[in-house]
C-alpha positions in Angstrom: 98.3 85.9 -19.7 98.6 89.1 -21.3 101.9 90.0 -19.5 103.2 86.7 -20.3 102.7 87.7 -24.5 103.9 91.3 -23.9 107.2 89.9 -22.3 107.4 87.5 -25.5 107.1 90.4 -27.3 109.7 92.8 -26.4 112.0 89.5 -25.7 111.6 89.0 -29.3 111.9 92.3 -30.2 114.8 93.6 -28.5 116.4 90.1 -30.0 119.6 90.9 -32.5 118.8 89.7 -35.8 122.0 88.1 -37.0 122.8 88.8 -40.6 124.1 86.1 -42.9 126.7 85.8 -45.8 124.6 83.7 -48.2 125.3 83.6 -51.9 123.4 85.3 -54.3 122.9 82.3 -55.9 120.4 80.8 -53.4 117.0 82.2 -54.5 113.4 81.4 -53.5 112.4 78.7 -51.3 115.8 77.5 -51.3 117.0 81.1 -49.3 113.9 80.8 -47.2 114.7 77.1 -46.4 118.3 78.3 -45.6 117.8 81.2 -43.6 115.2 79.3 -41.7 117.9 76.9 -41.1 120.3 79.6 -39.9 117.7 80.9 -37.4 117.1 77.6 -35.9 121.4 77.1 -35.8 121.4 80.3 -34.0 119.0 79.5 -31.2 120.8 76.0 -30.5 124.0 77.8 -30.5 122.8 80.0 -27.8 121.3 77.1 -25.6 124.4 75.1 -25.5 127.0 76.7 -26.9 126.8 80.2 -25.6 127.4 79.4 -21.7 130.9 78.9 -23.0 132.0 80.5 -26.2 130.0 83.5 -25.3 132.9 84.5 -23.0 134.7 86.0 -25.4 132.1 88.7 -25.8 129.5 90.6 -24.3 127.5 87.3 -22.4 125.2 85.1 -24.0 124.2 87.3 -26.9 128.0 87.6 -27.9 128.9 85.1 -30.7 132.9 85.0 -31.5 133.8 85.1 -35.6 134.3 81.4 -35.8 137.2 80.6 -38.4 136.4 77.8 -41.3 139.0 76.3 -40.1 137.5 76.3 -35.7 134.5 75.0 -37.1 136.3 72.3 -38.9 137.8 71.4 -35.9 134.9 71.7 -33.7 133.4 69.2 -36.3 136.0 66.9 -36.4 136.7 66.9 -32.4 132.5 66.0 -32.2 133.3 62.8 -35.1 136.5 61.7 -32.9 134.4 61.3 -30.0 137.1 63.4 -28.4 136.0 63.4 -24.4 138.7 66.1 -23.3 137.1 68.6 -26.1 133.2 69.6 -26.5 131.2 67.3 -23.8 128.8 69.5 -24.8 128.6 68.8 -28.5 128.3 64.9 -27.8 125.2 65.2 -26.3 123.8 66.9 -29.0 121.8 65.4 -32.2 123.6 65.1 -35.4 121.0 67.2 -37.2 121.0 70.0 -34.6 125.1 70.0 -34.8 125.0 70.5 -38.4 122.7 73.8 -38.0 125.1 75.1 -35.2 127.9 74.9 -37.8 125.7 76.3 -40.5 124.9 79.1 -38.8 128.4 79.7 -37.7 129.7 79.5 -41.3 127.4 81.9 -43.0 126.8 84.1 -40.3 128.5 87.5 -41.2 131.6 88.5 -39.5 132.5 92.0 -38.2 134.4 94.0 -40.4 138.2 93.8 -39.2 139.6 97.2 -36.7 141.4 99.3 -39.0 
């Protein structure tokens, strides 16, 4: 049991925190509410969306700088019932979609190479 709760633990510790790009306007309980949001985006998008779009990076733990304009896609693709593109993403609730794309949009993005 206690091995079980110090594996948790250092899983949890050693986790990246992702950063976000929220506005300064979002104060309070409605940042909280957000951010909470965000976190729960993040670990959907690591059970089913990381097997595959985590290729471009360094495994599972890699998330690629998603364009506004990919995530519009990937949204659209998903309301087209588009079979070819994003199996995936139509087995997925609507609600738990949206907080994938959330977190996507205001995660922050690596600074550009010089």
């Amino acid at each position: 049991m206690i091995t079980g709760v110090l594996l948790m633990m250092t899983r949890c510790a050693t986790q990246k925190r992702v950063e976000y790009d929220i506005p300064d306007n979002y104060k309070g309980q409605t940042r909280a509410n957000l951010e909470k949001m965000l976190d729960e985006g993040q670990k959907l998008y690591k059970i089913y969306c990381s097997g595959c779009h985590g290729i471009f990076g360094k495994g599972k733990d890699s998330i690629p700088d998603f364009s506004k304009t990919q995530i519009e896609n990937y949204k659209t693709a998903v309301l087209m019932d588009d079979p070819k593109n994003h199996a995936v993403a139509q087995k997925i609730r609507p609600e738990d979609l949206d907080k994938i794309f959330q977190f996507l949009a205001f995660r922050k993005k690596k600074a550009p190479s010089p």
